[in-house]
Residue frames relative to the residue before (quaternion, step in Angstrom):
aa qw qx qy qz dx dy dz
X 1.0000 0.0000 0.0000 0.0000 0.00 0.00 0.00
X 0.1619 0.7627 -0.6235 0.0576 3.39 -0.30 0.80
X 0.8249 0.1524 -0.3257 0.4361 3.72 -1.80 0.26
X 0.3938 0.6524 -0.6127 0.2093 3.68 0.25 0.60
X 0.4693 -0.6236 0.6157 0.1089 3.61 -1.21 1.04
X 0.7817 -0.4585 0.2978 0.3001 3.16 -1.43 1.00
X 0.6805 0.4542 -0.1848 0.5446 3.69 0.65 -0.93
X 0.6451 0.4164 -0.2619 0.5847 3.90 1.37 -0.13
X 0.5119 0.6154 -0.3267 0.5024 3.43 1.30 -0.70
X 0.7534 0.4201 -0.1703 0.4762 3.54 0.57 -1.69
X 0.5140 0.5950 -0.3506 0.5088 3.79 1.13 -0.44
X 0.6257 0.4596 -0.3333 0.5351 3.61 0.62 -1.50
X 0.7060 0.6060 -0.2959 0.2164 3.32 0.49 -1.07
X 0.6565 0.5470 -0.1347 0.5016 3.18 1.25 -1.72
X 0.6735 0.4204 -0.2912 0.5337 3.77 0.95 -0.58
X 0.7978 0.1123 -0.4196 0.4182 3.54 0.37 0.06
X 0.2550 0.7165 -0.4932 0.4223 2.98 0.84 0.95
X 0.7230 0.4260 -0.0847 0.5373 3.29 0.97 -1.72
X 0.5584 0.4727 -0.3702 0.5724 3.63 1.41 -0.25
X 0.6491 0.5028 -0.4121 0.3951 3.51 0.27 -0.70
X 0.7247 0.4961 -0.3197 0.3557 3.76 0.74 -1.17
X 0.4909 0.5843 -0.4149 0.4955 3.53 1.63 -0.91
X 0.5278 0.6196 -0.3882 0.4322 3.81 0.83 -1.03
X 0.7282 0.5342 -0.2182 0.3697 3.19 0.00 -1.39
X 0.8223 0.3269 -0.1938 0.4236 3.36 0.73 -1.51
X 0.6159 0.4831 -0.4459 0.4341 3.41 1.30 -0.19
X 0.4968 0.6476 -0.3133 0.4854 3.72 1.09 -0.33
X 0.5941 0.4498 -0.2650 0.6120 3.59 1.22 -0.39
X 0.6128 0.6863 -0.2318 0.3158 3.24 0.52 -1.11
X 0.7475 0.4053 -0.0279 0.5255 2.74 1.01 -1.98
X 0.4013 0.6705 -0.3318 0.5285 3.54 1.42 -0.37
X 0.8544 0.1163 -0.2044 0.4633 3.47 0.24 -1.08
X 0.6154 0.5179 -0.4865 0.3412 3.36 0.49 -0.03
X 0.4809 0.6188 -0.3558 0.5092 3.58 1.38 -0.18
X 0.7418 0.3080 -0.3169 0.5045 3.29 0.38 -0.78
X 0.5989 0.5596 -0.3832 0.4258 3.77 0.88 -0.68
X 0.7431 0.4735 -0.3133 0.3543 3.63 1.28 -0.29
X 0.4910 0.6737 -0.2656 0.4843 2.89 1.85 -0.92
X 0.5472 0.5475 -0.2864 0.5646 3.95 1.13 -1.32
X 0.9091 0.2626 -0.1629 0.2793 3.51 0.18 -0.97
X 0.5587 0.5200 -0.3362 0.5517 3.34 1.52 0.00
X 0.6589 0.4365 -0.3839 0.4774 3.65 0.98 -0.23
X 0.7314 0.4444 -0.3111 0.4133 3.39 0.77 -0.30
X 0.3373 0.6208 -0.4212 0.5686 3.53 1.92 0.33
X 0.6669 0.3358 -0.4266 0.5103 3.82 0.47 -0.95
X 0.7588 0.3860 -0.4443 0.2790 3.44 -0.13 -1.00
X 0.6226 0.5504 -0.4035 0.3829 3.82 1.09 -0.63
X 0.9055 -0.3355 -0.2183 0.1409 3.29 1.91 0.44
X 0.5992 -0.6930 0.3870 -0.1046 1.75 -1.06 2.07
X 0.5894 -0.7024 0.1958 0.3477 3.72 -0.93 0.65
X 0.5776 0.5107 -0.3148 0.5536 3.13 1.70 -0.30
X 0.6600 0.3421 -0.4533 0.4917 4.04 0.72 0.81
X 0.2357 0.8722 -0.3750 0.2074 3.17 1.31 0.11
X 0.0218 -0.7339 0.6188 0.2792 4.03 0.51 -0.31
X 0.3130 -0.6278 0.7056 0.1007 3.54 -1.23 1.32
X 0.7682 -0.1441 0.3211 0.5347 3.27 -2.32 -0.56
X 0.3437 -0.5435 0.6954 0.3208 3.41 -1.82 0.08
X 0.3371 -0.7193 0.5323 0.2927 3.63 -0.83 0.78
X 0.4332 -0.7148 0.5101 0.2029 3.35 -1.36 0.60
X 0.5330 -0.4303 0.5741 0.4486 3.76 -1.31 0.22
X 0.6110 -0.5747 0.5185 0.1658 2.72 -1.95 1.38
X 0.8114 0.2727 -0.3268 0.4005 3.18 -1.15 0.89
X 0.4944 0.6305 -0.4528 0.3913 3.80 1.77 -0.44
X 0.0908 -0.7730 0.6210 0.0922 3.53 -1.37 -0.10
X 0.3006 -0.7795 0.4958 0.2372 3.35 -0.58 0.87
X 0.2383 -0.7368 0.6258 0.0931 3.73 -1.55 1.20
X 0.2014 -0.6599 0.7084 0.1489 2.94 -1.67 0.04
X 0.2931 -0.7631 0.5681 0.0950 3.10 -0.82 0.85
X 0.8333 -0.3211 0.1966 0.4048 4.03 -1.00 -0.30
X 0.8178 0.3138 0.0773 0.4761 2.76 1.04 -1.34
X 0.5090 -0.7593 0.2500 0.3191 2.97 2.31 1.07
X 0.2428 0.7616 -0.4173 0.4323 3.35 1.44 0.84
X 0.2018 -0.7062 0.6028 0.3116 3.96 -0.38 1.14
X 0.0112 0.7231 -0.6722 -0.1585 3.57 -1.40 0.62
């Protein structure tokens, strides 16, 4: 930037000014969405965990599971 007058100076000025605050507020931003992920990704492991796990479904006694040809459960 070169030959800028006082009234161009203060312009330059005011805009990174106005860049810096956008800085700031994305820097917050990102702040909370970090922690909002951190909150929400740990609470994915615990939701699972091996004891919420859903296992086989047991079957009535005496059922038995087939296969048929075409690997169809009947």
């Amino acid at each position: 930037m070169e030959d800028l007058d006082p009234e161009g100076v203060t312009d330059v000025a005011a805009k990174l000014r106005g860049q810096a605050d956008r800085l700031d507020q994305v820097a917050a931003d990102l702040a909370d969405a970090r922690a909002d992920w951190a909150e929400n990704a740990q609470v994915g492991r615990r939701d699972r965990s091996s004891s919420q796990r859903p296992g086989p479904r047991p079957r009535p006694s005496g059922q038995r599971r087939l296969l048929t040809p075409s690997g169809v459960t009947a």
